[in-house]
CHARMM-style PDB file with segment names, atoms N, HN, CA, C and O in Angstrom:
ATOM      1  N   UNK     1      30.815-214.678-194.297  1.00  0.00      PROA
ATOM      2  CA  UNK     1      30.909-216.025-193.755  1.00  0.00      PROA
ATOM      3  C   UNK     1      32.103-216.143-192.798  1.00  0.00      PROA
ATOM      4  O   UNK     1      32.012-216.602-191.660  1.00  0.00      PROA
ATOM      5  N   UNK     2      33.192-215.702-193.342  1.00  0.00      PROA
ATOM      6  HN  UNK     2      33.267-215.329-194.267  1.00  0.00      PROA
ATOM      7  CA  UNK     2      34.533-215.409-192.134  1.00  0.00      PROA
ATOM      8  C   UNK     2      34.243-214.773-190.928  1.00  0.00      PROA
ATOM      9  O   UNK     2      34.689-215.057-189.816  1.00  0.00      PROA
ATOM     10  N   UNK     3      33.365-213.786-191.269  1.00  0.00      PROA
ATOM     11  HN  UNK     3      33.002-213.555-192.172  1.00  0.00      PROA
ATOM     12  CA  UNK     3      33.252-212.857-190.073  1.00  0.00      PROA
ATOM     13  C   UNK     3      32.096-213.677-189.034  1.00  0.00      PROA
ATOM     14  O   UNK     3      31.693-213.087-188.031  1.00  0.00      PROA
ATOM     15  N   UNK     4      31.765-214.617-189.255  1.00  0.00      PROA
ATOM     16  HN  UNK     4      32.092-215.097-190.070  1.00  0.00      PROA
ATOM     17  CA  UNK     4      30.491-215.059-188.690  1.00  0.00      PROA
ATOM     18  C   UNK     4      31.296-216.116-187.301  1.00  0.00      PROA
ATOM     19  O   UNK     4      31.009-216.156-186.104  1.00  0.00      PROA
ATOM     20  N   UNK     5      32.790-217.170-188.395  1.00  0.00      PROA
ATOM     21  HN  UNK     5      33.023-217.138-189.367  1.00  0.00      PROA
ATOM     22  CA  UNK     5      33.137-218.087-188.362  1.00  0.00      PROA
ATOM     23  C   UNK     5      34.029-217.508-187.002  1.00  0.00      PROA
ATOM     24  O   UNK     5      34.083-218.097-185.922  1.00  0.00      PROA
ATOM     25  N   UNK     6      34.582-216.453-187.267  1.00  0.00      PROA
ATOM     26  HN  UNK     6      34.538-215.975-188.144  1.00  0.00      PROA
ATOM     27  CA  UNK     6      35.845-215.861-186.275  1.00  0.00      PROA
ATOM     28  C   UNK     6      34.922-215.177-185.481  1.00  0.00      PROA
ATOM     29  O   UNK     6      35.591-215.014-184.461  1.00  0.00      PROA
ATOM     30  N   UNK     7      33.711-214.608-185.239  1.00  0.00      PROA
ATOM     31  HN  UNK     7      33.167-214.741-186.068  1.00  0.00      PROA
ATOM     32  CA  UNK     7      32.897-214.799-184.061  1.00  0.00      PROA
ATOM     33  C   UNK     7      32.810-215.923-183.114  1.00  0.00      PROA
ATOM     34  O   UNK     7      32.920-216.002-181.891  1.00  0.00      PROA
ATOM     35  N   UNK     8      32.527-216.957-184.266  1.00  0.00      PROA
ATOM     36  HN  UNK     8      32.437-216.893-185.260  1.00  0.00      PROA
ATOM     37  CA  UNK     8      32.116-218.033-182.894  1.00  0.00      PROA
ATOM     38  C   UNK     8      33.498-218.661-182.348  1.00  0.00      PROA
ATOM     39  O   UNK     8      33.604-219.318-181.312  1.00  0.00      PROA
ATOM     40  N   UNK     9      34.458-218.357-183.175  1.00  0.00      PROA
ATOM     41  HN  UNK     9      34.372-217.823-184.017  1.00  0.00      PROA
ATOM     42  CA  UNK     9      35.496-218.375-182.201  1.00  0.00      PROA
ATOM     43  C   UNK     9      36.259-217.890-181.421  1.00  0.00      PROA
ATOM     44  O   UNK     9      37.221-218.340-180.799  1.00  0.00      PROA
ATOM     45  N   UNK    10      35.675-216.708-181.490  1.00  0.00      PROA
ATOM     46  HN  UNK    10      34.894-216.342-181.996  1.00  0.00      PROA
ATOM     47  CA  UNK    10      35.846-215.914-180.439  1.00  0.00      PROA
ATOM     48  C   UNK    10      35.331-216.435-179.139  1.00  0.00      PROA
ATOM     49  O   UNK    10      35.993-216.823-178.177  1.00  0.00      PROA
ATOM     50  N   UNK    11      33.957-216.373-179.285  1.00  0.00      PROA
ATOM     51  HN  UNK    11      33.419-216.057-180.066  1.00  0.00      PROA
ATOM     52  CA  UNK    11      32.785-216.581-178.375  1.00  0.00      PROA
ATOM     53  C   UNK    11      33.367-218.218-177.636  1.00  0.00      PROA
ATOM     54  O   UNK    11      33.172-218.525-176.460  1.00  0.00      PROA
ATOM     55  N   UNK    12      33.946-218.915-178.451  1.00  0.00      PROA
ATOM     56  HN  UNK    12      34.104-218.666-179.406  1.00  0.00      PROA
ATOM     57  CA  UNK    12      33.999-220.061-178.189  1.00  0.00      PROA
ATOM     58  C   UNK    12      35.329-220.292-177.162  1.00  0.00      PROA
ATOM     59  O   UNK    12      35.362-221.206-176.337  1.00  0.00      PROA
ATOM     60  N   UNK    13      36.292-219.420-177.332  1.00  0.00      PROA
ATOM     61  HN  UNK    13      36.265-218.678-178.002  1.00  0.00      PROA
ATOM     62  CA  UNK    13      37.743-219.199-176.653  1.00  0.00      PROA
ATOM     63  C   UNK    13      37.098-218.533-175.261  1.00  0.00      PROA
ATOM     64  O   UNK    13      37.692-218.780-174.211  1.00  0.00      PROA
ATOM     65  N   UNK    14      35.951-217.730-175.221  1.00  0.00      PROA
ATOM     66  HN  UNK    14      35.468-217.530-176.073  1.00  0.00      PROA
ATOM     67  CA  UNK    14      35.615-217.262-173.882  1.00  0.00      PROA
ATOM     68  C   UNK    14      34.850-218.056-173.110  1.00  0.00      PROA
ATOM     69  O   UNK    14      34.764-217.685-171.940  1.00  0.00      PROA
ATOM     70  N   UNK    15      34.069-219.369-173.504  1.00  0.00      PROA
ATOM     71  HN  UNK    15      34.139-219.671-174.454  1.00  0.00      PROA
ATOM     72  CA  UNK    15      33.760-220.163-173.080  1.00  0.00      PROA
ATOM     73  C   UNK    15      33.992-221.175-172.218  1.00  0.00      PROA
ATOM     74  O   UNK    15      33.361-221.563-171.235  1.00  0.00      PROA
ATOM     75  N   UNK    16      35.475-221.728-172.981  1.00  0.00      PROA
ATOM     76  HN  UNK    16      35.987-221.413-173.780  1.00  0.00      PROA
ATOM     77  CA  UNK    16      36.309-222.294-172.480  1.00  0.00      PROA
ATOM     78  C   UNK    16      36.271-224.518-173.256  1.00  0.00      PROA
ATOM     79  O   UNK    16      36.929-225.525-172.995  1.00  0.00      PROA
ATOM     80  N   UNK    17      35.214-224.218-174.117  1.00  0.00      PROA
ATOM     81  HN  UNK    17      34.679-223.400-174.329  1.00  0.00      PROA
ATOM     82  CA  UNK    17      34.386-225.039-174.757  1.00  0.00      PROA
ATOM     83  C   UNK    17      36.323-225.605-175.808  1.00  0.00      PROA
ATOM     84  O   UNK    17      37.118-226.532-175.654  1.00  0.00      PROA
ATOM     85  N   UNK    18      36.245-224.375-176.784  1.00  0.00      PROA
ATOM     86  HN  UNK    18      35.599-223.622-176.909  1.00  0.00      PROA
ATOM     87  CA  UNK    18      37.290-225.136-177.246  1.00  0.00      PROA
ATOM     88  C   UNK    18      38.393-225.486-176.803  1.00  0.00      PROA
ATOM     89  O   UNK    18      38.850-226.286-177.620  1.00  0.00      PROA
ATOM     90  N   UNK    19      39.287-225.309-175.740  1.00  0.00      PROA
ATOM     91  HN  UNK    19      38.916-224.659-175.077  1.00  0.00      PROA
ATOM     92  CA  UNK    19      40.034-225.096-174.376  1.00  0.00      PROA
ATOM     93  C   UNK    19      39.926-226.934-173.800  1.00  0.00      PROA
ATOM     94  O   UNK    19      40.874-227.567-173.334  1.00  0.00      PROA
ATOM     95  N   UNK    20      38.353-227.521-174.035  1.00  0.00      PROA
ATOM     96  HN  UNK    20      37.583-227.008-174.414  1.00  0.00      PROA
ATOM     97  CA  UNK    20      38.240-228.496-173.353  1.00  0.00      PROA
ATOM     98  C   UNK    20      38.580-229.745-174.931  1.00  0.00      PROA
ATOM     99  O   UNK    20      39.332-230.718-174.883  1.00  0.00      PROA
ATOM    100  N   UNK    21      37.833-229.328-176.064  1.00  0.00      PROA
ATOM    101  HN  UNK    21      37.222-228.537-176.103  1.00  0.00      PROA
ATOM    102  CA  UNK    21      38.311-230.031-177.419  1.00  0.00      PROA
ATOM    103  C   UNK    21      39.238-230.019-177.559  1.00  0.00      PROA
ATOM    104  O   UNK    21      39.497-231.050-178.179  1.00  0.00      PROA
ATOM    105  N   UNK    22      40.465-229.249-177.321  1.00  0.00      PROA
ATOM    106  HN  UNK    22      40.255-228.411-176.817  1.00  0.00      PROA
ATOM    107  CA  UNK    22      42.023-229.203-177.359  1.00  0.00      PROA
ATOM    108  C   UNK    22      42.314-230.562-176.493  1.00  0.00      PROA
ATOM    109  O   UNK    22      42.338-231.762-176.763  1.00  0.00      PROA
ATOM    110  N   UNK    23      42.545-229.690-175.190  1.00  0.00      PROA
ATOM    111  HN  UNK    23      42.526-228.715-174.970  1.00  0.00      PROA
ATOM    112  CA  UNK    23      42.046-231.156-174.283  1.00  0.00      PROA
ATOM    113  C   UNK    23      42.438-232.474-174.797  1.00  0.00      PROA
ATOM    114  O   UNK    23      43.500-233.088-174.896  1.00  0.00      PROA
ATOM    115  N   UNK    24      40.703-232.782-175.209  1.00  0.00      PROA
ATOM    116  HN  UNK    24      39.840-232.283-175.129  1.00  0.00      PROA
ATOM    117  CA  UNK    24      40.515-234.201-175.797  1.00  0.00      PROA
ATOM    118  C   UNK    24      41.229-234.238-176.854  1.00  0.00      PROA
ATOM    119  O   UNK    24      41.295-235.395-177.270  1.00  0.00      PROA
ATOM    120  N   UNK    25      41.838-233.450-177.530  1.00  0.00      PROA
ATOM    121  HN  UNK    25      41.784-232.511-177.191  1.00  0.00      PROA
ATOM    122  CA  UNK    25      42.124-234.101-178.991  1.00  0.00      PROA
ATOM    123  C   UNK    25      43.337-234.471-178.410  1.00  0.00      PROA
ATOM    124  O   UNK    25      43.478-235.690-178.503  1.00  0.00      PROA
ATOM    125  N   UNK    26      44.534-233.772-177.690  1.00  0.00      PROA
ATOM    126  HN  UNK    26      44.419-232.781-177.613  1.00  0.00      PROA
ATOM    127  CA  UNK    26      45.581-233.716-177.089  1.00  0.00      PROA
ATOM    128  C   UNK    26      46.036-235.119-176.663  1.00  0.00      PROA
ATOM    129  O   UNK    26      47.063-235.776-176.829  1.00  0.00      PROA
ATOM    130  N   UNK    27      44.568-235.363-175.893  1.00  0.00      PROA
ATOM    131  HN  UNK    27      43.733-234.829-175.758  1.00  0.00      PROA
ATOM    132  CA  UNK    27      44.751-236.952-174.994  1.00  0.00      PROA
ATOM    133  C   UNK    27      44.487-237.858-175.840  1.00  0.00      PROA
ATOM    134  O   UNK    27      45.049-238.934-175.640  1.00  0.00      PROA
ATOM    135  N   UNK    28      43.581-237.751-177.032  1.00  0.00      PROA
ATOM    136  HN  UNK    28      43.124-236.876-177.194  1.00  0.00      PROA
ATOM    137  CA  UNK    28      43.202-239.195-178.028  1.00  0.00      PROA
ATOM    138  C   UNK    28      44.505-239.195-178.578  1.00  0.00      PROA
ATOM    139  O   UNK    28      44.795-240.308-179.016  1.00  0.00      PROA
ATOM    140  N   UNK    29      45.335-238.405-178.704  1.00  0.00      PROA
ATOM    141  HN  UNK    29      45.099-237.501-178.348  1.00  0.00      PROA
ATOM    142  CA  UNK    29      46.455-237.930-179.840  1.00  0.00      PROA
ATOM    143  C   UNK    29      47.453-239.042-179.312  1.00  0.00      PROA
ATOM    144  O   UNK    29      47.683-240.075-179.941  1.00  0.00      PROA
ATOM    145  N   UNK    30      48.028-238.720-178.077  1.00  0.00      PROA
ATOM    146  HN  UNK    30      47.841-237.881-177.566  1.00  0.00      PROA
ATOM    147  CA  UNK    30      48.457-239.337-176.790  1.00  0.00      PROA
ATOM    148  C   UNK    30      48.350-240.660-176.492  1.00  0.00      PROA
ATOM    149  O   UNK    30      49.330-241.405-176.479  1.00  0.00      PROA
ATOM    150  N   UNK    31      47.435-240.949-176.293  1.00  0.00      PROA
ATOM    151  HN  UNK    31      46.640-240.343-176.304  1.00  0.00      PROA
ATOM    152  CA  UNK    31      47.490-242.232-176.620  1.00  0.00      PROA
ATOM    153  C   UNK    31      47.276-243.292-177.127  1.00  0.00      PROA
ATOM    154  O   UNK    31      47.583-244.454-176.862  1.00  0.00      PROA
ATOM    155  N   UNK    32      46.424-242.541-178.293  1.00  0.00      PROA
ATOM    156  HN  UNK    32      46.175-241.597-178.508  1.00  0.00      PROA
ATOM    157  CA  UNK    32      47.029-243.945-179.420  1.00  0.00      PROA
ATOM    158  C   UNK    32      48.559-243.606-179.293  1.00  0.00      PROA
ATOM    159  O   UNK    32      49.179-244.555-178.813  1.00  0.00      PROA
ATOM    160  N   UNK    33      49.422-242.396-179.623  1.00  0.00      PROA
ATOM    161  HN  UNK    33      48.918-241.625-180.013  1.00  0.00      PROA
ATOM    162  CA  UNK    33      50.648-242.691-179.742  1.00  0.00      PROA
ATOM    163  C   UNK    33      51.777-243.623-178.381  1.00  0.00      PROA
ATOM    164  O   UNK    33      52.982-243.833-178.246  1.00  0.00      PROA
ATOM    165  N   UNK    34      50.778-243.879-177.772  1.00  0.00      PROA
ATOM    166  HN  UNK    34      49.799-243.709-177.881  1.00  0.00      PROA
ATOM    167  CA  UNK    34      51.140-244.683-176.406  1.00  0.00      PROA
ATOM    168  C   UNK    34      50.812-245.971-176.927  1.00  0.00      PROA
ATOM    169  O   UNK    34      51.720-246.676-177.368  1.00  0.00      PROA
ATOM    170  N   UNK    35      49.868-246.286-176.932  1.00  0.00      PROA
ATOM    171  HN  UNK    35      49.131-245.713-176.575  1.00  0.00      PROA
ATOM    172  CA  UNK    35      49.424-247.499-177.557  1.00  0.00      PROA
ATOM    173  C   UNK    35      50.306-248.157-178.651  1.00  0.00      PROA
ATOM    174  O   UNK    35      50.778-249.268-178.411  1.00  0.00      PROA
ATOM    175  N   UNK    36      50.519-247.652-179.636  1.00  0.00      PROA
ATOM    176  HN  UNK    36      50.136-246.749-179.831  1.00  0.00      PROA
ATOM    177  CA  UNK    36      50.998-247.803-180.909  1.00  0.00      PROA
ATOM    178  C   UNK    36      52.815-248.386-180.351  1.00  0.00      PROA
ATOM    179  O   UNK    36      53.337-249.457-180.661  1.00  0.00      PROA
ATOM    180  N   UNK    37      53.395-247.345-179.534  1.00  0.00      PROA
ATOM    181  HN  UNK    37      52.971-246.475-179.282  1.00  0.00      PROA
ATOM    182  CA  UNK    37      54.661-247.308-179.014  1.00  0.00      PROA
ATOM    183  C   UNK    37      55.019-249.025-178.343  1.00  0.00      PROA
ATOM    184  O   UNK    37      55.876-249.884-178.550  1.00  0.00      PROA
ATOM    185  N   UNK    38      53.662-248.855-177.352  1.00  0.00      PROA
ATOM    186  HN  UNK    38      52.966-248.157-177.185  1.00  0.00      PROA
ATOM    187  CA  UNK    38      53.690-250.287-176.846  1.00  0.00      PROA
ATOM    188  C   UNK    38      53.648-251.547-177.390  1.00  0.00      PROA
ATOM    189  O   UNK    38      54.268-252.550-177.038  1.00  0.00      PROA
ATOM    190  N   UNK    39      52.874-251.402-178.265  1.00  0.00      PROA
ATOM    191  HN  UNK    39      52.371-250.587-178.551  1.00  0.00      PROA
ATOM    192  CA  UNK    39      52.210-252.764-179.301  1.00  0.00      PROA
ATOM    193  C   UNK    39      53.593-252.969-179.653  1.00  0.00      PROA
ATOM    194  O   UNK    39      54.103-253.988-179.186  1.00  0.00      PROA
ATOM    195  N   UNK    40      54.527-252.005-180.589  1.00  0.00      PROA
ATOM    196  HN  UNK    40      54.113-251.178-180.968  1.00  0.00      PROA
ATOM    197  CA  UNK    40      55.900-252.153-181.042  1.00  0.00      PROA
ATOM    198  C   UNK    40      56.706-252.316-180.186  1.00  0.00      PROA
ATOM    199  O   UNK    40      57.592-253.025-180.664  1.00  0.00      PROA
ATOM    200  N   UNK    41      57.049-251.921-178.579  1.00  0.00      PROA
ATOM    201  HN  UNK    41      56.330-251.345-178.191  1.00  0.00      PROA
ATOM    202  CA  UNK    41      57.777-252.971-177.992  1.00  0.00      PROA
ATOM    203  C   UNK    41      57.642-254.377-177.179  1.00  0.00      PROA
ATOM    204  O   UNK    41      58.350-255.044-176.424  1.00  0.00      PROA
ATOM    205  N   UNK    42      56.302-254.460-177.768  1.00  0.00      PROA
ATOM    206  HN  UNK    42      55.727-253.919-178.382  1.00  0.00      PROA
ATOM    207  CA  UNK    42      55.970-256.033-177.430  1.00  0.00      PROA
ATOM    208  C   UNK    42      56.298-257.187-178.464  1.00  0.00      PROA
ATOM    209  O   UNK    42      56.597-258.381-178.436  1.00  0.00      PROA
ATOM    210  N   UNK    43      56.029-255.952-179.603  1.00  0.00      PROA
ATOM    211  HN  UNK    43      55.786-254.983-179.626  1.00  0.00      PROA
ATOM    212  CA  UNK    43      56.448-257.306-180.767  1.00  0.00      PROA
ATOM    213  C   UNK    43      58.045-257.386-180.665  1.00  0.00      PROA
ATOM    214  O   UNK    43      58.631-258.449-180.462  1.00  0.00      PROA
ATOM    215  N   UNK    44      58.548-256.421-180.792  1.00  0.00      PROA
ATOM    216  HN  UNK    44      58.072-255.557-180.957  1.00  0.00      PROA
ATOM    217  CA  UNK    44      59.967-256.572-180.669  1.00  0.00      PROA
ATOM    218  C   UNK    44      60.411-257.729-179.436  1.00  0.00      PROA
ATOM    219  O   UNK    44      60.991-258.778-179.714  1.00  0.00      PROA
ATOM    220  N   UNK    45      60.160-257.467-178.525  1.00  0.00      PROA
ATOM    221  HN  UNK    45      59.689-256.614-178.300  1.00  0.00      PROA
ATOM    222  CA  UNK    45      60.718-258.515-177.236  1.00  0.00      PROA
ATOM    223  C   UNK    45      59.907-260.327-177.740  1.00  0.00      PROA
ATOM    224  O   UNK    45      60.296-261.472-177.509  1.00  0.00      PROA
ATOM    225  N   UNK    46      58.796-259.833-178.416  1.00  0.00      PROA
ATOM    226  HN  UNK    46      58.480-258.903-178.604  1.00  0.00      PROA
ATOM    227  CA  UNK    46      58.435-261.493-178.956  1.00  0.00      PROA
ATOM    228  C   UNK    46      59.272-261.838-179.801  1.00  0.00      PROA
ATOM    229  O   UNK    46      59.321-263.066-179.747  1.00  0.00      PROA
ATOM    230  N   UNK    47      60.048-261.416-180.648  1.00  0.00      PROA
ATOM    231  HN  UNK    47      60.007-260.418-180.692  1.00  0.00      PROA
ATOM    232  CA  UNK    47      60.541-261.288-181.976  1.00  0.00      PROA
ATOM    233  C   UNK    47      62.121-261.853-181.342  1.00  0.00      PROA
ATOM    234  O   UNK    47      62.880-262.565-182.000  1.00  0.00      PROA
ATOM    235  N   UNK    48      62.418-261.335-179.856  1.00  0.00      PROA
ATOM    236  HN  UNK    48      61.802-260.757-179.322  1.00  0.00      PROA
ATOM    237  CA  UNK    48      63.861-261.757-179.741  1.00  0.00      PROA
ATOM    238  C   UNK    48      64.024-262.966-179.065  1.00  0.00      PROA
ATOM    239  O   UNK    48      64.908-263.816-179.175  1.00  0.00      PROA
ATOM    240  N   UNK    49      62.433-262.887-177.908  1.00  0.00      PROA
ATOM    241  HN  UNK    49      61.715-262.196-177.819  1.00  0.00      PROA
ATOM    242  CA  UNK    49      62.227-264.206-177.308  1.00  0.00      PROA
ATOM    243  C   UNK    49      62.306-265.489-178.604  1.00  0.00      PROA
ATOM    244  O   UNK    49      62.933-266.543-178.500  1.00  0.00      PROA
ATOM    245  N   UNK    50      61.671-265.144-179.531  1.00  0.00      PROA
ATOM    246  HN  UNK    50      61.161-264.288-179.616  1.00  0.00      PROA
ATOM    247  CA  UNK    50      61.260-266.208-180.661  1.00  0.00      PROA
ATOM    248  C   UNK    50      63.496-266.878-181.184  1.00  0.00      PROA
ATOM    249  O   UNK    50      64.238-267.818-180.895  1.00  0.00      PROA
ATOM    250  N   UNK    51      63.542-265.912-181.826  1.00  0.00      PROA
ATOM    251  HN  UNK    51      62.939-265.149-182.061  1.00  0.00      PROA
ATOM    252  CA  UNK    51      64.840-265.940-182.341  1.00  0.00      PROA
ATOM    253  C   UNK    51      65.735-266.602-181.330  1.00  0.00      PROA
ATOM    254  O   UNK    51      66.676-267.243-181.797  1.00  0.00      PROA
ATOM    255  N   UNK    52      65.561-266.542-179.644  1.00  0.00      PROA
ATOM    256  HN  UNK    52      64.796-266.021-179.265  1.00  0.00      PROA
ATOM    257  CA  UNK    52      66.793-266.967-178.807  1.00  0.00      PROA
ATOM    258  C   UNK    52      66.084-268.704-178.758  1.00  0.00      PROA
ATOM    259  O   UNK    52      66.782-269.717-178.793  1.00  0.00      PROA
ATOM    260  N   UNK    53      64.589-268.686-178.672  1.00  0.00      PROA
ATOM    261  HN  UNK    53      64.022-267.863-178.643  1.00  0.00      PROA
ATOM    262  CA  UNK    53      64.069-270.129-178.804  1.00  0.00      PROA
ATOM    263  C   UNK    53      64.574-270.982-180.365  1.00  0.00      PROA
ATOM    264  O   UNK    53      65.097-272.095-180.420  1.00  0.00      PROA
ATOM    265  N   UNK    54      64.341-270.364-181.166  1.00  0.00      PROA
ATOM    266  HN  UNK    54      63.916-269.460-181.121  1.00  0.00      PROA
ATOM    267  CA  UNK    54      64.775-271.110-182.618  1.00  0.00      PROA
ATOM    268  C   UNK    54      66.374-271.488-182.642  1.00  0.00      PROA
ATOM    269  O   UNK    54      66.634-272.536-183.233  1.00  0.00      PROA
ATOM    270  N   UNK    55      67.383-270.826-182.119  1.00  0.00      PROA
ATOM    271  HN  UNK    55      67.172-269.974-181.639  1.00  0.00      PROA
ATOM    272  CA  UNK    55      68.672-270.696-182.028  1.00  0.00      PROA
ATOM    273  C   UNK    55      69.093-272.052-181.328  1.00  0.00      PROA
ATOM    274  O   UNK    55      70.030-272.750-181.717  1.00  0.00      PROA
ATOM    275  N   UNK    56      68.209-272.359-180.149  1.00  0.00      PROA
ATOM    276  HN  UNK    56      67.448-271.792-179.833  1.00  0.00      PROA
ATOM    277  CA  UNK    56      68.450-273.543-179.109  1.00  0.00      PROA
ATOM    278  C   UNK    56      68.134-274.421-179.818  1.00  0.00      PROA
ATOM    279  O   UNK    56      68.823-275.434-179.702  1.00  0.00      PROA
ATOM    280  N   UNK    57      67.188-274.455-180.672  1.00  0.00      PROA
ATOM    281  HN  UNK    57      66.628-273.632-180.766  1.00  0.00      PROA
ATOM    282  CA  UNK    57      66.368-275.742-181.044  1.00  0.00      PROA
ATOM    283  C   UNK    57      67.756-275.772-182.256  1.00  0.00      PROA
ATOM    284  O   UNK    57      68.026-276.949-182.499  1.00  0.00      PROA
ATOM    285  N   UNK    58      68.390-275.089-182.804  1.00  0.00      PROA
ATOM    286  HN  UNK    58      68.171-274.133-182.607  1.00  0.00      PROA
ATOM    287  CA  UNK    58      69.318-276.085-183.734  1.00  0.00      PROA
ATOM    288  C   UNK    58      70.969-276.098-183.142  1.00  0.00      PROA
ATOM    289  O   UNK    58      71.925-276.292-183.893  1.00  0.00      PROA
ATOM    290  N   UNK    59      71.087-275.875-181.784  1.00  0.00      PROA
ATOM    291  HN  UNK    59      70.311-275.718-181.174  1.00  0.00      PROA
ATOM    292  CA  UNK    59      72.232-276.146-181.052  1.00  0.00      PROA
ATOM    293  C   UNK    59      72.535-277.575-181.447  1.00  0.00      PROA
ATOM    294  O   UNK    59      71.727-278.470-181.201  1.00  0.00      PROA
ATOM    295  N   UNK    60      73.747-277.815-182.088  1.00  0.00      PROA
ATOM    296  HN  UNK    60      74.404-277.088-182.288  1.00  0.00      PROA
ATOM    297  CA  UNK    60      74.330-279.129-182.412  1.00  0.00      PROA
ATOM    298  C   UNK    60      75.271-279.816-181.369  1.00  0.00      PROA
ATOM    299  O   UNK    60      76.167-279.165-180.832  1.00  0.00      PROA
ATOM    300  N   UNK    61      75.085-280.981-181.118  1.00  0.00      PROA
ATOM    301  HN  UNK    61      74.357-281.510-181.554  1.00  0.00      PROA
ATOM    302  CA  UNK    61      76.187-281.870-180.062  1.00  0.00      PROA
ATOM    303  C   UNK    61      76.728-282.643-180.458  1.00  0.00      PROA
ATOM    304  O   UNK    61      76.480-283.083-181.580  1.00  0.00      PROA
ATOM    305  N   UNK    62      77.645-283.098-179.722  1.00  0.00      PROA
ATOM    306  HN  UNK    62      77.847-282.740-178.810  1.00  0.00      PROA
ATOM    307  CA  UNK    62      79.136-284.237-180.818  1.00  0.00      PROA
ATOM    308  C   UNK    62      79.021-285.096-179.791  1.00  0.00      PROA
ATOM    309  OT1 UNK    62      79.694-286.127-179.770  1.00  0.00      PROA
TER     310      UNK     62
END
């Protein structure tokens, strides 16, 4: 069964087939971790916008 398995990957490295699945996995990998990165510095900048708005709203005057 090994010997069958490390054939077709052989066969498959001369192809160029798995070469292109690397590829894709590389780029899905990519960017969700792009995605993910972004989402978290959006919440963050909402998170400070929010906090500098709440801060004003209890500014006290004499």
């Amino acid at each position: 069964m090994f010997r069958i398995a490390w054939r077709q990957f052989k066969r498959d490295t001369r192809s160029g087939e798995l070469r292109l699945a690397t590829f894709a996995l590389c780029l899905a990998v990519g960017s969700v971790t792009t995605v993910g990165f972004f989402i978290d510095r959006v919440r963050l900048a909402i998170e400070i916008q929010a906090s500098a708005l709440l801060a004003a709203d209890l500014a006290v005057e004499s």
